[in-house]
C-alpha positions in Angstrom: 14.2 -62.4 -17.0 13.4 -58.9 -15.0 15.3 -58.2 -12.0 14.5 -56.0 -9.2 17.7 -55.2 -6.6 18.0 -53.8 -3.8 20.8 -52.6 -1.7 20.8 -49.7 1.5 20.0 -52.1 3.7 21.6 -52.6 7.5 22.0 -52.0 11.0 21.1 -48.5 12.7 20.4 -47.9 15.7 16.9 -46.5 16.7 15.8 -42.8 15.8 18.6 -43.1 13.2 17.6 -42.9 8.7 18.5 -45.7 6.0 17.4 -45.4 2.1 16.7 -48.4 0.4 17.5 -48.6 -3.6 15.5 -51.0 -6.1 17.2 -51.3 -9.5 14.9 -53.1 -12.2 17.0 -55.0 -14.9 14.8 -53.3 -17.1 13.6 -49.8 -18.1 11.7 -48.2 -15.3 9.1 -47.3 -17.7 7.6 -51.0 -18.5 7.1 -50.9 -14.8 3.9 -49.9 -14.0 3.0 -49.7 -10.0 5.9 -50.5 -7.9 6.1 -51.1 -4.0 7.9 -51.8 -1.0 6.9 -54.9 1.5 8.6 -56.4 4.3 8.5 -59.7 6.5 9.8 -59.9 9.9 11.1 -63.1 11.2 7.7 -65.1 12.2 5.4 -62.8 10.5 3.5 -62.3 7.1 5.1 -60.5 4.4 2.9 -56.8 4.6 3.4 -53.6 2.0 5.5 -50.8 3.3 4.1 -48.3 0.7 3.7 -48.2 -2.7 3.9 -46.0 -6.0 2.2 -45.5 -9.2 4.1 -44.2 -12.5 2.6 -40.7 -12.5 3.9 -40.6 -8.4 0.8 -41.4 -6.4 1.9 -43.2 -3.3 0.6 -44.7 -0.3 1.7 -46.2 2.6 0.8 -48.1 5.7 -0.3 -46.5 9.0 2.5 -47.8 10.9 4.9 -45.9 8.2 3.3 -42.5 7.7 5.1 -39.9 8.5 8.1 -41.5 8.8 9.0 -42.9 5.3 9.0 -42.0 1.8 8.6 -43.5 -1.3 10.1 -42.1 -4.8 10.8 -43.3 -8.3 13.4 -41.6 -10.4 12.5 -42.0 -13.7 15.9 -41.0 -14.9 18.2 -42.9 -12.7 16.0 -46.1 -13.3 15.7 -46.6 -9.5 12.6 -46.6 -7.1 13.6 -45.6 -3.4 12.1 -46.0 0.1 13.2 -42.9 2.7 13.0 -44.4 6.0 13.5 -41.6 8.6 13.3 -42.4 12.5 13.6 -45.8 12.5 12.2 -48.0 15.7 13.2 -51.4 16.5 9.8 -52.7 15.2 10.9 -51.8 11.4 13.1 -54.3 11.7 12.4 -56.9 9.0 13.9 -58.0 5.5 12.7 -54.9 2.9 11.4 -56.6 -0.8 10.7 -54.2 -4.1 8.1 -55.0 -6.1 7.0 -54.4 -9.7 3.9 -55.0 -11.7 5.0 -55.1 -15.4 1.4 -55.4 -17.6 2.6 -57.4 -20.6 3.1 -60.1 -19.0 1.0 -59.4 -16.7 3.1 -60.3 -13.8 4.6 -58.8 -10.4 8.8 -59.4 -10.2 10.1 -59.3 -6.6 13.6 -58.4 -5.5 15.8 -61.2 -3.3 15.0 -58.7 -0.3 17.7 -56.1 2.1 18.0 -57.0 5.7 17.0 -54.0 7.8 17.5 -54.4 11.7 17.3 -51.4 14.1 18.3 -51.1 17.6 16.9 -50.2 20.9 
């Protein structure tokens, strides 16, 4: 069974910087595109950003500028930068990962990220 986990989650107060971690049970390399999502309480789930193998990346508008996504092929991991946070990030943080044989995405159980005003 793949895992995704994540950890660098927690409280910081607005303006401040957290980097969230997604370690797959697996080698990084079976993982093909790989993304970050969130869900705030009350809300739909909605993608952060998100990353290809070769690095391409994307994110939402409301992230731009202001986070970064990264994969490191050698430490296994998949990251998410989150510089000059606002209170409206808050929201629990899921990795995802699209594996092609079987076809499937594998979530992560999620890291609670709450920022203050």
């Amino acid at each position: 069974q793949v895992q995704l986990v994540e950890s660098g989650g927690g409280l910081v107060q607005a303006g401040g910087s957290l980097r969230l971690s997604c370690a797959p049970s697996i080698s990084i390399f079976r993982i093909n595109n790989m993304g970050w999502y969130r869900q705030a309480p009350g809300k739909q789930r909605e993608l952060v950003a998100t990353i290809t193998p070769r690095g391409s990346t994307n994110y939402a508008d409301s992230v731009k500028g202001r986070f970064t996504i990264s994969r490191d092929n050698a430490k296994n991991a998949m990251y998410l930068q989150m510089n000059n946070l606002k209170p409206e990030d808050t929201a629990v943080y899921y990795c995802k990962g699209f594996i092609a044989t079987p076809g499937a995405d594998y979530w992560g159980q999620g890291t609670q990220v709450t920022v203050s005003s």
